[in-house]
C-alpha angles and dihedrals in degrees: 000000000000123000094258092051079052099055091041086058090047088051102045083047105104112233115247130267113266087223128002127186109202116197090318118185126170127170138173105226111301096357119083116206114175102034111189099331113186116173131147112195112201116230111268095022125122113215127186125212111210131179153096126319102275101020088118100257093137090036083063093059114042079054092067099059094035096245071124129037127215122230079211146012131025154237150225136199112195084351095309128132107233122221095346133059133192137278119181099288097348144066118233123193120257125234116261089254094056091049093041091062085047097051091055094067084058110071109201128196112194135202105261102031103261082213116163097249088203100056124054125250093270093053092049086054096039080048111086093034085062102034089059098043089237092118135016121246094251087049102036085050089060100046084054099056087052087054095049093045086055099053091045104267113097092133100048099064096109086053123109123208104262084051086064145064120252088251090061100050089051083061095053094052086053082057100048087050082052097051096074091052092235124194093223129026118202115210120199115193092310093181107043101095089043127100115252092249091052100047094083099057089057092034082057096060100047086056082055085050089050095061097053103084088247115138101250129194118186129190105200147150086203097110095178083046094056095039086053103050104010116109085193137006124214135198133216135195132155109357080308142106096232096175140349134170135104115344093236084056095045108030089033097034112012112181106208127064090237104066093041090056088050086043094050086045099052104037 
């Protein structure tokens, strides 16, 4: 094969996914919550997972980056497997190193901060690059700054979490999954333990986020937020994914009796 042939073939090769979920099921005893989830998010796009309390949407989540681990099924992040490898015909479970590492290449905001009450908001964010050897303090504490400043906080960086609202730590923790300039960011429900007047200037930030070229996932109720920076919606119910697509077909026109019964309910 010559070398043109070669590139031709490297050309005509699709990327991979930033993140694919291959047949997925997880269940707690006797109640299955992720039952049969396939979904392949493209890199650069925003999706937005949608749906009633208890359909698995942060169950979803929390499998991509193996906080969670599937009965069956798999996923890939880049066109890795995360937290398994193989092993002939089967998938064997990596070591907590190995997942660790993978995990910092998936930054993750959750719901109520996770913030470290005992460091300031620059050394949250500092934290993970050091942690990880992949910057020095001096340099993983300016990059910080950087990253506060971004997110409208460069002078709160002195600040601890108890000195700041719960919009602002949220903030921070959009800062510290930033820190380890991950591929794909996974949101889930970043505005639910905020106060209504707070949830816009996070929801701000995340926009901001949207227009970066960064793989975002977001679990939210905020419909207009979803319809404004979402590439593609999609609804849960059940364990299932009942209906995805573009949010003007599926908040506008939604083709299953379902979604429109959990749209009707929440507009």
């Amino acid at each position: 094969m010559s070398s043109a042939q070669a590139l031709d073939q490297t050309l005509d090769k699709p990327a991979p996914a930033a993140i694919e979920v291959h047949d997925v099921h997880k269940w707690y005893g006797s109640h299955r919550v992720l039952d049969g989830i396939d979904l392949t998010i493209r890199p650069g796009e925003v999706t937005v997972i949608l749906g009633p309390s208890g359909s698995g949407k942060s169950t979803l989540l929390r499998v991509v980056n193996h906080l969670e681990k599937p009965e069956i099924g798999h996923v890939s992040v880049g066109g890795e497997l995360i937290g398994v490898r193989r092993d002939g015909e089967r998938l064997k479970e990596l070591g907590e190193r190995a997942i660790l590492a993978q995990r910092g290449r998936i930054g993750f905001v959750f719901q109520n901060f996770n913030l470290f009450p005992h460091l300031t908001a620059l050394d949250n964010v500092a934290a993970a690059p050091v942690a990880t050897g992949r910057l020095t303090r001096p340099a993983a504490r300016e990059a910080a700054r950087q990253l506060l400043a971004r997110v409208g906080l460069g002078d709160r960086t002195g600040a601890y979490p108890r000195q700041l609202s719960g919009g602002q730590q949220q903030r921070v923790a959009i800062a510290r999954a930033l820190a380890l300039r991950p591929g794909v960011i996974l949101f889930d429900e970043p505005t639910s333990a905020l106060d209504p007047e707070l949830v816009g200037e996070v929801l701000a930030v995340i926009k901001d986020l949207a227009t970066s070229g960064t793989t975002l996932v977001i679990v939210t109720h905020e419909i207009g937020f979803a319809r404004e920076v979402a590439d593609r919606i999609v609804f849960m119910d059940g364990g299932r994914i009942v209906e995805q697509g573009p949010p003007a077909e599926v908040l506008d026109r939604p083709r299953h009796e379902r979604t429109r019964e959990f749209l009707a309910s929440v507009l």
